[in-house]
C-alpha positions as CSV (number, residue, x, y, z in Angstrom):
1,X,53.0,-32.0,-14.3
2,X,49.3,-32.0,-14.4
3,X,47.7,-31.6,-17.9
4,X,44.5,-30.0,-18.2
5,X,42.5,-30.7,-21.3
6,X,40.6,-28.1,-23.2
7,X,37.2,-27.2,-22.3
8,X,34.3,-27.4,-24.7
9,X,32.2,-24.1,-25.0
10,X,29.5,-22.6,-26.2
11,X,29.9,-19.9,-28.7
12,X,27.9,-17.6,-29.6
13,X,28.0,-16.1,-33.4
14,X,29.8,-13.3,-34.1
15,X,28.5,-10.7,-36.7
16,X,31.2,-8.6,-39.0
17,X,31.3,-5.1,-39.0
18,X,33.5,-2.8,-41.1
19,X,36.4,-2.4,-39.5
20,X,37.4,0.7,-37.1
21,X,40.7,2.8,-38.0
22,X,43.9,2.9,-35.8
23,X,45.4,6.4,-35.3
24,X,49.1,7.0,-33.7
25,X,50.2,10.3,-32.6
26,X,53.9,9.8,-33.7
27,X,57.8,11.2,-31.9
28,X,60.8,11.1,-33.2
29,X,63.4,9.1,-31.3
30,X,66.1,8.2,-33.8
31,X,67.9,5.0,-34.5
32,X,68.5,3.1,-37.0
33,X,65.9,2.5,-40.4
34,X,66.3,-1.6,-40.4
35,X,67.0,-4.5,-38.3
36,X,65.4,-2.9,-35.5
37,X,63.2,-4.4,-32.5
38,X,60.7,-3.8,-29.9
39,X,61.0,-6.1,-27.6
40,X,61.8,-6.8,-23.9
41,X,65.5,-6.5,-23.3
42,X,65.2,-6.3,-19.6
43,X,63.6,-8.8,-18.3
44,X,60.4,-6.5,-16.7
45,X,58.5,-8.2,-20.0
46,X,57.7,-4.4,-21.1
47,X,58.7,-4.0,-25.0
48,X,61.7,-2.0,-25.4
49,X,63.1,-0.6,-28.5
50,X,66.2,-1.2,-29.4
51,X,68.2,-0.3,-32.7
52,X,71.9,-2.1,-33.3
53,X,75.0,-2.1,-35.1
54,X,77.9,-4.0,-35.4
55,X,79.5,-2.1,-31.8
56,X,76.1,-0.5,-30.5
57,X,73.3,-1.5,-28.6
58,X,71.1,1.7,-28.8
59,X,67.7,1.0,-26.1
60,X,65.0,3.1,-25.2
61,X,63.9,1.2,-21.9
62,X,59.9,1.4,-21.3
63,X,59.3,2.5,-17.6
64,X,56.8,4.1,-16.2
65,X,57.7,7.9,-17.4
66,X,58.0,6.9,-20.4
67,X,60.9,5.6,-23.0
68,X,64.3,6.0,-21.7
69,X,67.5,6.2,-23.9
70,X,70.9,4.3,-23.2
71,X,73.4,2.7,-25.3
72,X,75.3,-0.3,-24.8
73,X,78.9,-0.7,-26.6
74,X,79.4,-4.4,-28.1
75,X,82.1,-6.2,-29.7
76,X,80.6,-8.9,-32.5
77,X,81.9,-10.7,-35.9
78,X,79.2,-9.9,-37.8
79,X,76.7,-7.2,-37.2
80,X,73.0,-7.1,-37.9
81,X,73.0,-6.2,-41.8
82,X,70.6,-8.5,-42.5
83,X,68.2,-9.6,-39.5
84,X,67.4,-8.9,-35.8
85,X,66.1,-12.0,-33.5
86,X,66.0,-11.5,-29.7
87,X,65.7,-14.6,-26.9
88,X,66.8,-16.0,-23.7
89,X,68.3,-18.8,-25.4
90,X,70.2,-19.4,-22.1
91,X,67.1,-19.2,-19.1
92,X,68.2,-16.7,-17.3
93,X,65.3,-14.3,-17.9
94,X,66.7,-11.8,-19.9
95,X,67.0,-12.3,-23.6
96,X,69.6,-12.4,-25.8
97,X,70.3,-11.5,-29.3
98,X,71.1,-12.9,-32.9
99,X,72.4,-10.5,-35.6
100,X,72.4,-11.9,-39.6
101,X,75.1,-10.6,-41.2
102,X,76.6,-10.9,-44.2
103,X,79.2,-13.1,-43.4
104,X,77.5,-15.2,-41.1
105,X,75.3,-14.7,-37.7
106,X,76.6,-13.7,-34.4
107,X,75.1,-14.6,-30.8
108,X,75.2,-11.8,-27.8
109,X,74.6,-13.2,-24.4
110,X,73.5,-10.9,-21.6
111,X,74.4,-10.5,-18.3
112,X,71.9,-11.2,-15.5
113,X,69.9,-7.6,-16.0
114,X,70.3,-6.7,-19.7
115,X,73.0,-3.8,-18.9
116,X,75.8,-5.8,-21.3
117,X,75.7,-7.7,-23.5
118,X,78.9,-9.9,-25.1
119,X,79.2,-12.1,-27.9
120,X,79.3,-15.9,-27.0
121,X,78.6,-17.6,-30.2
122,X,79.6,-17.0,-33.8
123,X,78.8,-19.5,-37.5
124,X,82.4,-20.8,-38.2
125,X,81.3,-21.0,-42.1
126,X,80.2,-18.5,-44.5
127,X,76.2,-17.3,-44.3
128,X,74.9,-14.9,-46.7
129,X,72.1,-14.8,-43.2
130,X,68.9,-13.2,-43.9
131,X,66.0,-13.8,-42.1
132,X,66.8,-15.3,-38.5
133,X,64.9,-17.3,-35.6
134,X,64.9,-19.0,-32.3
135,X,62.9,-21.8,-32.4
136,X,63.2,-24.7,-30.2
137,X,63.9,-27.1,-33.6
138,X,64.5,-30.6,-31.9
139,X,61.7,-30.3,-29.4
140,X,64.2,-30.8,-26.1
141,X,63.2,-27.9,-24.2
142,X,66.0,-25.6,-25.3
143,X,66.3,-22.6,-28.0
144,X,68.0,-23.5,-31.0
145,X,69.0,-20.5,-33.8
146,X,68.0,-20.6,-37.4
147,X,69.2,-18.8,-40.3
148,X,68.0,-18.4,-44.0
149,X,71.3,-18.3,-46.2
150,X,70.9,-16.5,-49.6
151,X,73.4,-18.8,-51.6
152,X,73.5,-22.1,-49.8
153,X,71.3,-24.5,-48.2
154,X,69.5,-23.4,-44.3
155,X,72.0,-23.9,-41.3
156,X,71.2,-23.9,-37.9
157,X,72.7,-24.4,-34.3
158,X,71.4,-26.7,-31.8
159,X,71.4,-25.5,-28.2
160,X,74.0,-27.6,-26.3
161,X,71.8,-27.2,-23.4
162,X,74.4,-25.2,-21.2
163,X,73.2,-21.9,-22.4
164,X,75.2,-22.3,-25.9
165,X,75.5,-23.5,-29.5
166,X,76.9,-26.8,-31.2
167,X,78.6,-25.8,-34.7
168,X,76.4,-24.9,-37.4
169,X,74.5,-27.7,-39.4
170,X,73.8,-27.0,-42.9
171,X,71.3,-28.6,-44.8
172,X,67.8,-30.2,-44.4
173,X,65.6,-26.9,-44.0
174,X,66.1,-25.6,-47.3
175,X,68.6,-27.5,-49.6
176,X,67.8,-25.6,-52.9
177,X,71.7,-25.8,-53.2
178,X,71.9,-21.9,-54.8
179,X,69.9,-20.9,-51.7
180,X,67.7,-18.2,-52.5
181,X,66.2,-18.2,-49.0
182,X,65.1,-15.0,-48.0
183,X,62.2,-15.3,-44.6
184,X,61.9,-17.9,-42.4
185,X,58.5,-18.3,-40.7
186,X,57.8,-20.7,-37.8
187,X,54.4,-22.4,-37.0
188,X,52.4,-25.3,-36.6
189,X,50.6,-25.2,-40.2
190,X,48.6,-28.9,-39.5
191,X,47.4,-28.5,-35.8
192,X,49.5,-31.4,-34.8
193,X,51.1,-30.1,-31.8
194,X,54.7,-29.4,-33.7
195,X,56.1,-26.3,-34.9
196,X,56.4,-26.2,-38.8
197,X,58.5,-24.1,-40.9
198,X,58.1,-21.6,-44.4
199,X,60.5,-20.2,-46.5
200,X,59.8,-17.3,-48.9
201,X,62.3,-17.1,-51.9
202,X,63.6,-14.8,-54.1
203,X,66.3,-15.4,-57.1
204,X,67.8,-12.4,-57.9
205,X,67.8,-11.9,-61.5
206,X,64.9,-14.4,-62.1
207,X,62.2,-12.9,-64.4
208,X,60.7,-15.9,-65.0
209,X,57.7,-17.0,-63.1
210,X,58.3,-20.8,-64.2
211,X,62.1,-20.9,-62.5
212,X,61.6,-23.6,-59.5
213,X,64.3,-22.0,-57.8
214,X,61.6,-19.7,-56.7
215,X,59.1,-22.4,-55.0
216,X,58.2,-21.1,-51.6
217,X,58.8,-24.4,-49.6
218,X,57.1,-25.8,-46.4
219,X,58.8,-28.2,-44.1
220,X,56.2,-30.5,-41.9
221,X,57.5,-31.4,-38.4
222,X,57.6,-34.8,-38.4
223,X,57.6,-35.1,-34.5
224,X,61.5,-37.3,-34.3
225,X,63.5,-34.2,-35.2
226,X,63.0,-34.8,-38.8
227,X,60.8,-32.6,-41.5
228,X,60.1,-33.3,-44.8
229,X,59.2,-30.3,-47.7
230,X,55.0,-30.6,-48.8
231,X,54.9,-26.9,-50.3
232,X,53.2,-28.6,-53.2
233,X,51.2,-30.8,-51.4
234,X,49.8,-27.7,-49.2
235,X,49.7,-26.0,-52.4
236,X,51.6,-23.2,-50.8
237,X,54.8,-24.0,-53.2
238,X,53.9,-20.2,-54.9
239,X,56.9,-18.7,-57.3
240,X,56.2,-15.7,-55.8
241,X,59.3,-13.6,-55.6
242,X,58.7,-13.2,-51.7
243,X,61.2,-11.8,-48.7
244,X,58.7,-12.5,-46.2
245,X,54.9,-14.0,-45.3
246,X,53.3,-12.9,-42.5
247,X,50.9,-16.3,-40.9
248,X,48.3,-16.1,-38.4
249,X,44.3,-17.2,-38.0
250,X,42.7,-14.3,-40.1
251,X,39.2,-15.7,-39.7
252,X,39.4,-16.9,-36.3
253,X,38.8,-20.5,-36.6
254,X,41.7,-22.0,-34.8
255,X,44.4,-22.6,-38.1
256,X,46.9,-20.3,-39.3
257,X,46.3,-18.6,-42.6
258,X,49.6,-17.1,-45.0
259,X,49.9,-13.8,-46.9
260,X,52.9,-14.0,-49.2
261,X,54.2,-10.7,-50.2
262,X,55.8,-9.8,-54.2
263,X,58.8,-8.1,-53.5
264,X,58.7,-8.0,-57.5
265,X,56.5,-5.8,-59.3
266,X,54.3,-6.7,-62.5
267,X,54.4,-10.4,-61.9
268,X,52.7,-13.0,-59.4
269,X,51.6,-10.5,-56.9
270,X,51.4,-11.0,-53.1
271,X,48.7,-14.0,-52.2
272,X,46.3,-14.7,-49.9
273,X,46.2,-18.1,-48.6
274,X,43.2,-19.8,-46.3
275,X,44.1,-22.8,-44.3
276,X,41.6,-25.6,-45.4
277,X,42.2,-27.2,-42.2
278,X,43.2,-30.4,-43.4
279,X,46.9,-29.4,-44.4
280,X,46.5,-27.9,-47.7
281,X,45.7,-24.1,-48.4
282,X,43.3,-22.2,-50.8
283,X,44.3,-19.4,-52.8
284,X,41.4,-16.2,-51.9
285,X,43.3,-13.3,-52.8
286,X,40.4,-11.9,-55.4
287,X,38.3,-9.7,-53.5
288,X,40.1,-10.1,-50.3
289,X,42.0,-6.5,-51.0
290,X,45.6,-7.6,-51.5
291,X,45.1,-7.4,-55.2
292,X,47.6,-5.2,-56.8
293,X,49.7,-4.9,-54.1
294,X,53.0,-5.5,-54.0
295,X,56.8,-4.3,-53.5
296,X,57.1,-5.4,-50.3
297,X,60.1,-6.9,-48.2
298,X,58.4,-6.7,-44.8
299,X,54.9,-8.4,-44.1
300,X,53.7,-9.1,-40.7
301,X,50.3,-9.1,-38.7
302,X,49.2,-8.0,-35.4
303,X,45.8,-7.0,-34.2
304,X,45.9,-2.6,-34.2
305,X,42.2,-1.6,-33.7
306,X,41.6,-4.2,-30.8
307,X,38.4,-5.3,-32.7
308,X,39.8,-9.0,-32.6
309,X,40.9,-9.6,-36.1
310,X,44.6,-9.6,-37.1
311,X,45.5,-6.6,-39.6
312,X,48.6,-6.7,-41.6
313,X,51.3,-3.8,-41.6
314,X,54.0,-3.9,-44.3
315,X,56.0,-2.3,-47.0
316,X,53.3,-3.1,-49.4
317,X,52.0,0.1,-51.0
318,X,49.2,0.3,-48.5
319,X,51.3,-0.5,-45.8
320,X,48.6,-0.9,-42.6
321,X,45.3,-2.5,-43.6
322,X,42.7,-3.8,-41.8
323,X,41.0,-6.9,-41.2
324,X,37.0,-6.3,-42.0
325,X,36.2,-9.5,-40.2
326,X,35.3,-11.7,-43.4
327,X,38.7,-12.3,-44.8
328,X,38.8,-8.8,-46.7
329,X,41.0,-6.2,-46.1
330,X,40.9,-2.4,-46.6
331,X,43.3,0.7,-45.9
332,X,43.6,2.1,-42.4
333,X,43.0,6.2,-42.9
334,X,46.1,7.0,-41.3
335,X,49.5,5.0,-43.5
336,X,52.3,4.6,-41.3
337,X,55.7,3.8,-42.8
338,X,56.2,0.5,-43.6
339,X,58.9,-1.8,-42.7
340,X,59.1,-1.2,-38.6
341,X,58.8,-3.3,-35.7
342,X,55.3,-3.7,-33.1
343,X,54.8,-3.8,-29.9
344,X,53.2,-2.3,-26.7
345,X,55.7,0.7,-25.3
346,X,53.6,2.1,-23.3
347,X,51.9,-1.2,-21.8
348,X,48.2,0.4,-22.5
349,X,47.0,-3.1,-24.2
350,X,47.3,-1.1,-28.0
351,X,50.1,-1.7,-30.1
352,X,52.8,0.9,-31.5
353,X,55.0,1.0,-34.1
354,X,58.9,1.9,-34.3
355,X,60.1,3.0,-38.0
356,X,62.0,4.9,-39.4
357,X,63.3,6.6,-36.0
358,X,59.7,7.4,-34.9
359,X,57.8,5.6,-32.4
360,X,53.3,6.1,-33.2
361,X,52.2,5.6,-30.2
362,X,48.5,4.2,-30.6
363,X,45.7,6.4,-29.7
364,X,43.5,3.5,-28.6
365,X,40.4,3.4,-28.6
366,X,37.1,2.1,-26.5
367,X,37.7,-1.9,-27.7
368,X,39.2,-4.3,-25.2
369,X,42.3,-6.0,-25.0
370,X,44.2,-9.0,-22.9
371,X,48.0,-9.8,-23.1
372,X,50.1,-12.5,-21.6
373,X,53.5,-12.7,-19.8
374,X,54.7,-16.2,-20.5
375,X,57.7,-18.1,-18.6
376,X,58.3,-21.8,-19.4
377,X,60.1,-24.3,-17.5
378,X,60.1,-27.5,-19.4
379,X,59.8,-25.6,-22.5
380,X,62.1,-22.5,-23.4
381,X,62.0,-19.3,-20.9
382,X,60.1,-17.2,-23.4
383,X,57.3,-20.4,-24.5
384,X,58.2,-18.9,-28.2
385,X,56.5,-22.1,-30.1
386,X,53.5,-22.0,-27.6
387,X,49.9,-21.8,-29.3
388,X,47.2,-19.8,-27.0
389,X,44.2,-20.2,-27.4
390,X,41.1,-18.1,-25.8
391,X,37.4,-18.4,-25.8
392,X,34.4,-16.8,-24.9
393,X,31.4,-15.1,-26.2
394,X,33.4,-13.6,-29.2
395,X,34.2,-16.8,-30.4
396,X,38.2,-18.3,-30.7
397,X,41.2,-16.8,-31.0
398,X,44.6,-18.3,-31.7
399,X,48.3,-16.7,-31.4
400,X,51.3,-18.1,-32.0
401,X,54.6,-17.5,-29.9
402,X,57.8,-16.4,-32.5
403,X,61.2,-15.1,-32.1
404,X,61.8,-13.9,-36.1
405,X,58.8,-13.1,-38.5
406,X,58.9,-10.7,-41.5
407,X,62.2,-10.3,-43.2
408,X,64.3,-8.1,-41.0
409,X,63.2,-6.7,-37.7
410,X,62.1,-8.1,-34.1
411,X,58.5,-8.0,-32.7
412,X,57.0,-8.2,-29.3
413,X,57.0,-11.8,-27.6
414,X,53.8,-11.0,-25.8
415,X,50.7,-12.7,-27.3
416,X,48.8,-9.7,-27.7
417,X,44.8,-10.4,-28.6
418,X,42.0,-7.7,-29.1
419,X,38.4,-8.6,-27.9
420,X,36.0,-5.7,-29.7
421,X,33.2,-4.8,-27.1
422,X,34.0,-8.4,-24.8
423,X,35.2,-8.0,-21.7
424,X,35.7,-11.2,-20.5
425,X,37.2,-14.4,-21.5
426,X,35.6,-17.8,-20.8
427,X,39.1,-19.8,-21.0
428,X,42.8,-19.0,-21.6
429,X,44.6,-22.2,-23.2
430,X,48.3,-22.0,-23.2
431,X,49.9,-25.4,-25.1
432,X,53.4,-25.2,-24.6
433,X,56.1,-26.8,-26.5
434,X,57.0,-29.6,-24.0
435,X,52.8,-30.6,-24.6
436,X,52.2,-29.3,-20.6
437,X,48.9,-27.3,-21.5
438,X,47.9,-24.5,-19.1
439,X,44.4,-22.8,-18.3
440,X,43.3,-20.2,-16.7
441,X,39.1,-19.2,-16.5
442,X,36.9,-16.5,-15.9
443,X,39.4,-13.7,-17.0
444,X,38.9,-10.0,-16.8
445,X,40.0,-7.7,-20.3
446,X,42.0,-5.3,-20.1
447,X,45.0,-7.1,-18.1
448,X,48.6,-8.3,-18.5
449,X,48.8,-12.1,-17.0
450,X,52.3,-13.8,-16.1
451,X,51.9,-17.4,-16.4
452,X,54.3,-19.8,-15.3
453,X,54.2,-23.6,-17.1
454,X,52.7,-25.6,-15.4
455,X,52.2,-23.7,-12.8
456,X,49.3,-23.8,-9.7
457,X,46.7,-21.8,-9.4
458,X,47.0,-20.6,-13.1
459,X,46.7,-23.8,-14.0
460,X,43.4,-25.1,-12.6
461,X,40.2,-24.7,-13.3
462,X,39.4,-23.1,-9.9
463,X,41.0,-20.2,-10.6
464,X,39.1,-17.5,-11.1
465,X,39.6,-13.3,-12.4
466,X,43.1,-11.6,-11.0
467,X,43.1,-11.0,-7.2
468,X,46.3,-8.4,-7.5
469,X,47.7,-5.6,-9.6
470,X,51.0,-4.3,-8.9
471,X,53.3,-1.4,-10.2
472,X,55.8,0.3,-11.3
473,X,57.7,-2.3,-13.2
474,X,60.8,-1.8,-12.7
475,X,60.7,-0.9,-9.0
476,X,63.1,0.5,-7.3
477,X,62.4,0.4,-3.4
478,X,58.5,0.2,-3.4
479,X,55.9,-2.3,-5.0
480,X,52.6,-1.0,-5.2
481,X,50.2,-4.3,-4.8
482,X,46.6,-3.7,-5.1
483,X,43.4,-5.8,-5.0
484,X,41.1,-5.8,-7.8
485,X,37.9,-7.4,-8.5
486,X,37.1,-7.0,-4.8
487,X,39.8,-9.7,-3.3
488,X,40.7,-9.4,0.4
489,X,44.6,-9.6,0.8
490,X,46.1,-11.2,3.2
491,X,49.2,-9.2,4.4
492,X,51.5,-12.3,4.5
493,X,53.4,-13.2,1.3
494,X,56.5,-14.2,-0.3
495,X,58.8,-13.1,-3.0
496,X,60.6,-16.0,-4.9
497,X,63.7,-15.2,-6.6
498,X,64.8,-17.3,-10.1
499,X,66.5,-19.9,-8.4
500,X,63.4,-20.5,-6.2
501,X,64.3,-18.7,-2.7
502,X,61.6,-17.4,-1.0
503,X,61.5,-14.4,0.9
504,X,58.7,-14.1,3.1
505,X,57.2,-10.1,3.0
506,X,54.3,-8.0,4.4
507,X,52.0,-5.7,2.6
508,X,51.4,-2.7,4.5
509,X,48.9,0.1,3.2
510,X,49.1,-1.7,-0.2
511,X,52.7,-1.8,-0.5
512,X,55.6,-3.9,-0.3
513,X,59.0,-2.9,0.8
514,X,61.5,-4.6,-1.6
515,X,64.6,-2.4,-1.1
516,X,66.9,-5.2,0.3
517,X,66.3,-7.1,-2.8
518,X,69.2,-7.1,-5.6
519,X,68.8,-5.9,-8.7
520,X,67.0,-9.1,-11.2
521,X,64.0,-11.1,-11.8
522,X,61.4,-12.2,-9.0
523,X,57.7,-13.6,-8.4
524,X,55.6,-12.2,-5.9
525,X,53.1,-14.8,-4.4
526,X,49.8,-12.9,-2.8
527,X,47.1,-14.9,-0.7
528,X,42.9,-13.7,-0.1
529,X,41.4,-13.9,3.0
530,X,39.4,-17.1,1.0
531,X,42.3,-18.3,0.2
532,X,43.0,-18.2,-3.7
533,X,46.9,-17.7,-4.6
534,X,48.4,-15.3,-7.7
535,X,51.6,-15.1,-8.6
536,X,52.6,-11.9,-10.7
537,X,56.5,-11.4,-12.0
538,X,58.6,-8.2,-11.6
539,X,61.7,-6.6,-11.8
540,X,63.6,-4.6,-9.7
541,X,66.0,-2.4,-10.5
């Protein structure tokens, strides 16, 4: 497939300004008060929330009225009393789930349009499983499973690339033979094209800052399958007492950064971390506005005021602050409780939180927003280990695809970016996992793209802003398509189904009749009069 390298650009400088606050309006929905998610359960790529135990599967699906309730019944070994992780480790299109129990971990498959769910996999040894992920670990195009175990060294399952998992391996992420390992983080720390991973550790009954037991540890990709630990090397080996960290590019120049939250009170306190850029980290938490904070088990970052610079929400004892644009933080005005899960529920390009049984909605605000739908082909369905990159006159931002950050709870797989006052984007750069690197140019704010890997036009430079809209997501008998940015359809089209059968269609008055079309996942493919092709993904009910 045809690999497109990244354009040089122009930047112009970007000024800081204080930062604006985020306000929710917030409804009580119910569920559970950990190991939740919001997520895409589905398959329509619209985060859902959903709220488990051991024999229940409680969902509120997004549509276009708004969130709607159903419960699913499920049989599993070991229930989610630990950690929530959510993939389509099988390609199918709908994702699947991981629960971390305290037993072990347990793997629930789903059927072809995320109505049922059964378990397919289960550990066959004992995990004290905390913090869980799907990462694609040996690079071969599949998603493997991870899981941090609290008294023993790491395991993990290989995909057996049939839509399954080989037995557990234990050992070589994390072989502090008492364990200790509490949150699992995966990211490509060095810029060198691999996925990397973090462990935060605790040791329960450990009041001494000196016990080694306690080094947060980093293992380096080495590109063959192998990693080797350089915590101390990085000089991110901190003694913290930490559950989770939450990573991403704080200032905006193209590395990931690391916030390691205390869990502990009175002792090393949570620590802010720049990436120097040449593997190693510096330690700038004075002045940056995480001093004196601490008590926290969840720590992750997302981007809540659409300004462009990631915030962090947690269970620290400010538990949203925001990013001022100069790596300094400082309190939202409206506190939301801590320790929930983020994601877009009402597909408006803002981010809302579910905690505690109560979904804050965003208000939003006038700022700018973009969001990506991603499908891989060589790499795994959900690109989860893909690092987008976009540019334009606000600079560069970076995101990181993950299945599993903070300690318990699932987020959003859709890279989510704010843009401030911009409303356009110079470049899109999607570098997937298989090293197939995508681009799109010339892109319109305010938009939801699906891109398929390695796919043409999205590809190529040629292709220029969005031709199509279309809605609702799920349909049921019509699809509303509609031109933007002044495109001419053509009323000849096709709708390809998973497997790659075409259906050829006709838009008429704007609309496409997709009635005789089963329930699942499909691709619409829309033609201009100058000829320029877009592709969009749906779901019908």
């Amino acid at each position: 497939m045809k690999k497109i390298t990244l354009l040089a650009l122009g930047l112009c400088a970007v000024s800081y300004v204080k930062a604006q606050n985020a306000t929710f309006t917030s409804q009580n929905i119910g569920g559970s008060n950990s190991e939740i998610g919001v997520v895409d359960i589905n398959g329509d790529y619209l985060d859902d929330v959903i709220s488990p135990t051991q024999s229940n599967l409680s969902i509120h699906h997004q549509t276009d009225t708004g969130l709607m309730p159903t419960n699913i019944s499920i049989s599993t070994s070991n229930g989610p009393d630990w950690s929530l992780s959510v993939a389509d480790y099988d390609n199918n299109g709908i994702n699947d789930i991981m629960f971390g129990g305290n037993n072990g971990v347990s793997f629930l498959k789903a059927n072809s349009d995320g109505t049922a769910f059964s378990q397919d996999h289960q550990s066959s040894i004992f995990i004290f499983s905390q913090r869980t992920n799907f990462i694609d670990i040996n690079n071969d195009g599949d998603l493997d499973a991870f899981a941090c175990h609290d008294v023993e060294p790491n395991v993990y399952f290989l995909n057996d690339g049939n839509g399954s998992f080989l037995n557990e391996i234990q050992g070589g992420l994390g072989d502090t033979p008492t364990g200790h390992n509490y949150g699992s983080i995966w990211f490509d720390y060095d810029n060198d094209g691999d996925t990397d991973l973090y462990l935060s550790k605790c040791v329960v009954g450990s009041n001494n800052p000196e016990d080694t037991r306690r080094s947060n540890q980093l293992y380096r990709n080495n590109g063959n399958g192998t990693y080797t630990e350089v915590g101390a090397t990085a000089g991110i080996d901190t003694k913290t007492q930490s559950w989770s960290s939450a990573v991403g590019d704080f200032d905006n120049d193209g590395d990931m950064d690391l916030i390691v939250a205390d869990q502990h009170f009175n002792e090393i306190g949570t620590i802010f971390y720049q990436n120097n850029g040449d593997g190693t980290f510096a330690d700038i938490t004075t002045g940056s506005g995480f001093e004196n904070l601490e008590g926290a088990i969840e720590i992750v970052t997302f981007d809540f005021n659409n300004d462009g610079y990631l915030d962090i929400y947690s269970q620290l004892q400010t538990t949203l602050l925001l990013n001022n644009g100069d790596m300094t933080f400082s309190p939202n005005s409206q506190q939301i409780q801590g320790g929930g899960a983020v994601g877009d529920l009402n597909n408006d390009g803002f981010l809302d939180i579910y905690a505690g049984g109560n979904v804050h909605m965003n208000d939003g605000n006038a700022n700018s927003w973009f969001k990506l739908n991603l499908e891989g082909v060589e790499s795994n369905n959900n690109g989860i280990g893909a690092v987008i990159t976009i540019e334009g006159a606000f600079g560069t931002k970076v995101r990181n695809v993950r299945s599993g950050e903070g300690f318990a709870n699932m987020h959003s797989l859709n890279p989510h970016f704010g843009l401030g006052t911009f409303d356009f984007i110079e470049t899109v750069t999607i570098e997937w996992p298989s090293g197939i690197t995508d681009q799109l140019t010339n892109v319109d704010a305010n938009q939801t793209i699906y891109v398929l890997e390695g796919s043409a036009p999205l590809s190529i430079e040629e292709n220029e802003r969005t031709t199509f809209n279309i809605y609702p997501i799920p349909a049921n008998d019509i699809l509303n398509v509609t031109p933007t940015n002044g495109a001419i359809l053509k009323s000849d089209g096709v709708i390809y189904d998973l497997l790659g059968k075409a259906t050829p269609i006709t838009i008429v008055n704007n609309t496409v009749n997709v009635s005789n079309l089963a329930s699942g996942v499909y691709i619409i493919e829309v033609t201009t009069t100058d000829n320029k092709t877009t592709q969009k993904k749906f779901t019908k009910r």
